[in-house]
C-alpha positions as CSV (number, residue, x, y, z in Angstrom):
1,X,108.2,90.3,95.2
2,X,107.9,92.9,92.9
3,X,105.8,96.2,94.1
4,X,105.5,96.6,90.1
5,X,103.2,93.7,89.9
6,X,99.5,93.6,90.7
7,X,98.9,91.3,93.2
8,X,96.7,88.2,92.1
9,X,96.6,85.9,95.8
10,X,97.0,87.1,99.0
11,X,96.3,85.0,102.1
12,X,96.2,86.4,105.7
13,X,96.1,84.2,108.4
14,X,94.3,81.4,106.4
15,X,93.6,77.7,107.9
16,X,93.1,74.9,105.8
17,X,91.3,71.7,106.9
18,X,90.5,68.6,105.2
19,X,87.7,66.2,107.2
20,X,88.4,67.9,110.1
21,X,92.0,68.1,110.4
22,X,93.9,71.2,110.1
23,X,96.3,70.3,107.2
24,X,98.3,74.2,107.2
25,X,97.6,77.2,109.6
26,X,98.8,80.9,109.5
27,X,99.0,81.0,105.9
28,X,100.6,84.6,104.5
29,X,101.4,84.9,101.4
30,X,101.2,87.3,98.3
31,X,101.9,86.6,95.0
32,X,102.1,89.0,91.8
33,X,101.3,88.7,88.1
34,X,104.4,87.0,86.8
35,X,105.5,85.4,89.7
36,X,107.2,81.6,89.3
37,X,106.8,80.1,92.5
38,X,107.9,77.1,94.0
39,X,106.0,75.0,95.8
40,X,108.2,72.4,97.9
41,X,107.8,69.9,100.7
42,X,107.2,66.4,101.5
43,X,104.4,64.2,100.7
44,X,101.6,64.8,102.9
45,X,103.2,68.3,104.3
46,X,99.8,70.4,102.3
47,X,101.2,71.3,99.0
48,X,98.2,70.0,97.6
49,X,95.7,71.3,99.8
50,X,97.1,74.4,99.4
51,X,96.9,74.6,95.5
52,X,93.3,73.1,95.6
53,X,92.5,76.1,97.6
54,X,93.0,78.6,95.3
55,X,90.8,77.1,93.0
56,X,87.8,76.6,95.8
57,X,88.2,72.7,96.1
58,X,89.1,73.3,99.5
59,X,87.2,76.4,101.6
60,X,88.7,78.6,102.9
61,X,87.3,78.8,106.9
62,X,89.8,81.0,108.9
63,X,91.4,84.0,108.0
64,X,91.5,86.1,104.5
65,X,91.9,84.3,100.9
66,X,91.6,86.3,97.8
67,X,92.6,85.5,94.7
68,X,92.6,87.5,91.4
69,X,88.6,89.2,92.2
70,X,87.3,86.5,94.5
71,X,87.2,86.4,98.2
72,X,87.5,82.4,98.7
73,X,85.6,82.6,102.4
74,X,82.7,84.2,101.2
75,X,82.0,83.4,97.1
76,X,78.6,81.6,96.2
77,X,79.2,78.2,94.7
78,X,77.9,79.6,91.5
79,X,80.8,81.8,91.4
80,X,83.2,78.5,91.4
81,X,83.2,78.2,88.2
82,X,84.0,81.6,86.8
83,X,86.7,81.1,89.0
84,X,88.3,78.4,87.2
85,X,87.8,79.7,84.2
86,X,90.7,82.3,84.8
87,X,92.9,79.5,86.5
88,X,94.8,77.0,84.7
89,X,96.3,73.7,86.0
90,X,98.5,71.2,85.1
91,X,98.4,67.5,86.7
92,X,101.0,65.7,86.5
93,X,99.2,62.6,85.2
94,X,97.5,64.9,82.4
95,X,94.1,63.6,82.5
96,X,93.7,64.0,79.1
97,X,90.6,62.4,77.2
98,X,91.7,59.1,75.3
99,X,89.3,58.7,73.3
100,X,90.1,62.3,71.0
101,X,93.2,63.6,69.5
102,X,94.9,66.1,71.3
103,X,93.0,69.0,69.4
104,X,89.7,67.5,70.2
105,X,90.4,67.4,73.5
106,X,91.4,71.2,73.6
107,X,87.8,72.0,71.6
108,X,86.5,70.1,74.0
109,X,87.6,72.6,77.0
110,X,87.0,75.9,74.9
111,X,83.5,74.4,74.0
112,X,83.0,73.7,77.7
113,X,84.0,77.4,79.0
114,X,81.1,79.0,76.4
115,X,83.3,79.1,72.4
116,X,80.8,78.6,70.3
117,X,82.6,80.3,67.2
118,X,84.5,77.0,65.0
119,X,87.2,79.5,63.6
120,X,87.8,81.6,66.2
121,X,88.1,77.8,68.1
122,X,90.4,76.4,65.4
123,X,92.5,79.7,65.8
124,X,93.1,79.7,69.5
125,X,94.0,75.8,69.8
126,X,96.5,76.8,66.9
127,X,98.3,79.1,69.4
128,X,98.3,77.6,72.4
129,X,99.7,74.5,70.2
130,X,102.6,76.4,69.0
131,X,102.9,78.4,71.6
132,X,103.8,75.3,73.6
133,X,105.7,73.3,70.6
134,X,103.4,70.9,69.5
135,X,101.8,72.5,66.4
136,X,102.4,69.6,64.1
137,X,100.5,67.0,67.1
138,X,97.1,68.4,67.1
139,X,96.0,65.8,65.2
140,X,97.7,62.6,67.7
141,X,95.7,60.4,70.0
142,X,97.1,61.1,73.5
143,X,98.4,57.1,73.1
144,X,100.3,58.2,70.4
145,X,102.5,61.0,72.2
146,X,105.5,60.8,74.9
147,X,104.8,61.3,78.3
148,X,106.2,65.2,77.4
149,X,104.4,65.7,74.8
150,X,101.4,65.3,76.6
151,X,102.6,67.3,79.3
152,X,103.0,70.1,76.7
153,X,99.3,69.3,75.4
154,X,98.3,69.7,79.2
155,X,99.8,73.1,79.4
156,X,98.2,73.9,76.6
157,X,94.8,73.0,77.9
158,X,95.7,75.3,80.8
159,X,96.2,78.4,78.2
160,X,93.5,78.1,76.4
161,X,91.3,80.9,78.2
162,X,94.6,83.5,78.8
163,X,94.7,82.4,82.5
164,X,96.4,85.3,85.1
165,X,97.8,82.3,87.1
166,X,98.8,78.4,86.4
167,X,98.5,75.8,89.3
168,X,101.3,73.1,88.3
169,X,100.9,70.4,90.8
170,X,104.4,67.7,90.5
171,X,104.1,68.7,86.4
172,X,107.8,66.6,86.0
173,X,106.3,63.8,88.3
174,X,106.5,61.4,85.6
175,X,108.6,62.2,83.5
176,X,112.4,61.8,82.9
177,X,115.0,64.5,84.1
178,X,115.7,65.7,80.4
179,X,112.0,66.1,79.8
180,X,111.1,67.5,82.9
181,X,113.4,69.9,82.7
182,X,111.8,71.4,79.3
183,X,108.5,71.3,80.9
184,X,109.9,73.9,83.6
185,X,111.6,75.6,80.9
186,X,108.3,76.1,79.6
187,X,106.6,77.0,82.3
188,X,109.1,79.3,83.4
189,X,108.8,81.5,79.6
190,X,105.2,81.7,80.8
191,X,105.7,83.4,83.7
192,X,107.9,85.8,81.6
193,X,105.0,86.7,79.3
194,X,102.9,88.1,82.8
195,X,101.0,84.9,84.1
196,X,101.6,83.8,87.5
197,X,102.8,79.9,88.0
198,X,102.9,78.2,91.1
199,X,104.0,74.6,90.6
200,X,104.3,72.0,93.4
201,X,107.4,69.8,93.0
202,X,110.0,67.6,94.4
203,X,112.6,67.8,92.1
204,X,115.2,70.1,93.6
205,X,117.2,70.0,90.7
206,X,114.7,71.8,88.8
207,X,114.5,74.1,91.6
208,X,118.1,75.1,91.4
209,X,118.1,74.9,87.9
210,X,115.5,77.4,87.1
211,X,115.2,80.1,89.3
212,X,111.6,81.3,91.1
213,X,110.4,82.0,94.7
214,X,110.1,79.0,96.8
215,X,107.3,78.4,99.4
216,X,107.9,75.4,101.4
217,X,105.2,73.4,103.7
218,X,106.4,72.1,106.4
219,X,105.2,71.2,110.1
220,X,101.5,72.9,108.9
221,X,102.9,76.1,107.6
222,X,103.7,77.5,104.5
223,X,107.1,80.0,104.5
224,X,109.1,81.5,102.5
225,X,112.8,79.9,101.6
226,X,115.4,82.8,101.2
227,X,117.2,82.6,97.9
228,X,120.7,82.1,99.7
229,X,119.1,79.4,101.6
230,X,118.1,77.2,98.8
231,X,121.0,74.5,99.6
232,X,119.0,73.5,102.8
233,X,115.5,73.5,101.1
């Protein structure tokens, strides 16, 4: 971690509990502005409820959770949403609108979060577009694009309001190596340009590929996997 940075999450001794069962316990981490971290463990082991955390789908009962402003424990539903607004995530089945092209489904977020302005709406979708290669598709039905083309339309979505951090969760789940590996390419020139990713994956191919921080849950807690250690991730 970088002393540089600002730091945009820090949990202290957090527990996380879905209908009643403590999913992860102890949780202590910080991450920075910038930061690419990796989010690995099995299915079931909390990666998930971890992510879903930070953007107040889970509570946060036990212990200390802030992220960017917001104390998790103690912010007012109403606050939820302002929350969100400076997060930005990327499921890896897109849940993209079907029944719009990919443009209309970016208005459709910007319209959502208060843009009211068409042109300064047309010029934002117009750079998030190119900024994630697919400034020529705007005007594609989701339908009508590759599984990693909408991936790149999802990422988009996620930039549209300048996030500080991106919530990735399995974004190469379904998609081919060759493709998934552009997506993390992408992701990772992101994080260069000052937002923070955490993505949630399997694939530790892209993990060795592509360097970041790697967070792994296992037996209820979340720790840190040294860099030389990656091999035994």
């Amino acid at each position: 971690m970088n002393n540089d940075k600002d730091v945009i999450v820090e949990y202290k001794g957090v527990e996380l509990d879905r209908d009643g069962n403590v999913i992860l316990s102890d949780i202590n981490v910080s991450i920075c502005e910038g930061d690419f971290v990796y989010l690995i463990g099995k299915v079931g082991a909390g990666k998930s409820t971890f992510l879903k955390s930070l953007y107040r789908e889970i509570p946060v009962n036990k212990g200390t959770g802030r992220i960017l402003e917001y104390e998790l424990g103690s912010m007012k539903k109403k606050d939820i949403p302002y929350l969100r607004r400076k997060i930005g995530i990327v499921f890896q089945d897109f849940q993209l609108l079907i029944d719009r092209s990919a443009s209309k489904n970016l208005e459709f977020v910007l319209r959502a979060t208060g843009w009211s302005n068409k042109d300064l709406i047309d010029i934002r979708i117009n750079e998030v577009l190119t900024q994630v290669g697919m400034q020529n598709k705007g005007y594609k039905m989701p339908h009508e694009l590759s599984g990693g083309e909408q991936q790149r339309i999802v990422i988009a979505r996620a930039l549209l309001n300048s996030p500080e951090i991106i919530l990735a969760d399995e974004p190469t789940g379904n998609l081919d190596p060759e493709t998934g590996n552009q997506i993390v390419q992408l992701l990772h020139d992101i994080s260069k340009e000052g937002t923070a990713v955490i993505m949630s994956t399997h694939n530790y191919a892209v993990v060795q590929k592509y360097p970041g921080r790697i967070v792994k849950c296992e037996d209820g807690h979340l720790k840190e996997v040294n860099v030389g250690n990656r091999e035994h991730a």
